[in-house]
N, C-alpha and C positions, 0 to 999 in steps of 0.2 A: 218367825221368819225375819227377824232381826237380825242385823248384822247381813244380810246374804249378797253375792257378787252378781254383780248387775249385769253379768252377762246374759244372765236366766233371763232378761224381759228382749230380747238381741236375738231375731232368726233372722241370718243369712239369707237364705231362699226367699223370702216377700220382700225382702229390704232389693232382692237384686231383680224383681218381678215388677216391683214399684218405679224404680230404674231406670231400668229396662223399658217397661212401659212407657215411661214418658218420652224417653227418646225418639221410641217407635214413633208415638202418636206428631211429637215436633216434627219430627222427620216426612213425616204422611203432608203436613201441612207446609212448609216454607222447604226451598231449595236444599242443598247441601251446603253452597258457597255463603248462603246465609247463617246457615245453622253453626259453621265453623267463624263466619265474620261473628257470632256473637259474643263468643269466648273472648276474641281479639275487644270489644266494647267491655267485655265485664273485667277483664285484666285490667284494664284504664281505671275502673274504678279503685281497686285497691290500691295503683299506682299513682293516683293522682295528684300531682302538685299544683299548692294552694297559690293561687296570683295574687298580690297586694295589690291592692283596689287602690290606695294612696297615690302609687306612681301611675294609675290609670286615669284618675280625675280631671288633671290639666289635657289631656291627650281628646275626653271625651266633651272637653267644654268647646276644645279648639275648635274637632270635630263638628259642634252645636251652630259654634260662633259662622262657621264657613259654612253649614247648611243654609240657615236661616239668612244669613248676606247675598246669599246665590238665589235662594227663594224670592226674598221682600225687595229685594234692593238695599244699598247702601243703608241710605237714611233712614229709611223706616223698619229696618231692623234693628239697626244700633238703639232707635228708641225704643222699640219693644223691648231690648234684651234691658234696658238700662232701668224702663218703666214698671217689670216685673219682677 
């Protein structure tokens, strides 16, 4: 049986049972409006574009820096950030 086409291990009918079924059973448990929003989340994944973290950094320290000033106050934030 060497050499043979690999269709021979391939039935249509359980592959469209198996399917089928699952859809059924997704469908039994979450909405419609969900079961179609998940298509819409799994395209994203294929589509996804990568963000550079580099031009993020300064963004999230500012971000940091004006937390912690509005937290601690002035001055004893500046020395924390400067201490650690």
């Amino acid at each position: 049986m060497m050499g043979g086409p690999f269709i021979i291990f391939v039935n249509v009918p359980s592959i469209l049972v198996v399917i089928g079924g699952t859809f059924a059973v997704i469908l039994m448990r979450v909405t419609l409006g969900d079961f179609l929003g998940s298509f819409k989340i799994g395209l994203k994944e294929f589509f996804y574009k990568h963000v550079c973290l580099t031009n993020l950094q300064p963004k999230v320290q500012d971000l940091y820096l004006d937390t912690t000033l509005q937290s601690y106050g002035n001055y004893s934030a500046m020395n924390y950030i400067y201490l650690t």
